[in-house]
N, C-alpha and C positions, 0 to 999 in steps of 0.2 A: 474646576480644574481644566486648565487649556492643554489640550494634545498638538504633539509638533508635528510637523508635516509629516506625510508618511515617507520615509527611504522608499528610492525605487524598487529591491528588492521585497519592501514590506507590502507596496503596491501591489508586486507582481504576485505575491501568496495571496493577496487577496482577492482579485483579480478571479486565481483558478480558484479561489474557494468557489466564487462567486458562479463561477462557470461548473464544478460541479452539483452544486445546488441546481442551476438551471437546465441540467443532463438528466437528473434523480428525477426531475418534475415537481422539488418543493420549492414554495415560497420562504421569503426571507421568513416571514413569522415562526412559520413551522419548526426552522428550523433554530429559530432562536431561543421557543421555547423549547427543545431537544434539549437544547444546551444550557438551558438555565438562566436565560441573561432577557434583558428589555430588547428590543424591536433596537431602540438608537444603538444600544452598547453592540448589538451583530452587527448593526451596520459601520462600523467604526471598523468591525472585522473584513468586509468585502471590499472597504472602502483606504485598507491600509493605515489608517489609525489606531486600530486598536487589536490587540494580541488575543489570541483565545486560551493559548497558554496549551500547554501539552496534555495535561489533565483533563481538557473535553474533546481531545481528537478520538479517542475510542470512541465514543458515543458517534461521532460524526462515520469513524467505521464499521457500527455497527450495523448505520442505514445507507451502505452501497458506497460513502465516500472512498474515493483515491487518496488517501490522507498520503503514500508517498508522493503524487502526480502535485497536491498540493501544495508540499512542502518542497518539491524539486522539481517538478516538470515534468517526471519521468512516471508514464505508465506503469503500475504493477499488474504486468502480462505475462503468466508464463507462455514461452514459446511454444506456437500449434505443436514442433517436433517434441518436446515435452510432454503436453496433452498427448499427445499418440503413444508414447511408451508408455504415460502413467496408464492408458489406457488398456493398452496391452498385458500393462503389467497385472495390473486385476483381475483378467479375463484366465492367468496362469494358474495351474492347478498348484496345490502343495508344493510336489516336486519340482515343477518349472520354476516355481519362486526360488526354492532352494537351489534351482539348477543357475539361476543370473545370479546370486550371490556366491555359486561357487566361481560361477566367469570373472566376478569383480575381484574378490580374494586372489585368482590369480592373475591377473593384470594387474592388481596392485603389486607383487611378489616382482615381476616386469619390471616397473617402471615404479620405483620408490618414490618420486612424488604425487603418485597418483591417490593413494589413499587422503594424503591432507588436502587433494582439491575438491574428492569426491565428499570426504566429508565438509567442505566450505560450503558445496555447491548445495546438497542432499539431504543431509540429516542436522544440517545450522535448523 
């Protein structure tokens, strides 16, 4: 069966597969057998020929893949400022947890679209 050219878009996910594989430290093999497929059929993946289809990106995130970065280009980072409250947020006692949830309930009470963004942001 002949495969068509790859779309430049199909290029470019292949592209960062390829470069996340070379980030992790695995070989194409590695990770081909991860996925279940011969050596040619990955390389058809890096190489923009060929699809891996959605049903083997979990497995690619279960060993450190960007599977968003992948798919879009875009790093899934949460922001240092993020880190730092979650962090903070952990270190709070009982009370104190209950005390930033009583802060948010009223700030949402404030400012009525603030609950639909914190839940978009927080608890999606």
């Amino acid at each position: 069966m002949a495969t068509a050219a790859p779309s430049k878009k199909r290029a470019e996910i292949g592209a960062r597969l390829k470069s996340e594989r070379e980030r992790l430290g695995y070989t194409a093999k590695q990770i081909a057998q991860l996925m279940g497929v011969t050596l040619d059929v990955y390389a058809t993946y890096e190489t923009g020929q060929g699809d891996p289809g959605i049903y083997r990106l979990p497995r690619l995130s279960a060993c450190g893949f960007d599977v968003l970065y992948i798919l879009t280009a875009e790093r899934h980072r949460p922001m240092e400022e993020e880190n730092e409250l979650l962090s903070r947020f952990r270190e709070l006692s009982q009370r104190g947890r209950a005390s930033v949830f009583t802060t948010i309930d009223a700030l949402e009470r404030l400012a009525p679209n603030l609950r639909k963004e914190f839940n978009k942001r927080f608890r999606s």
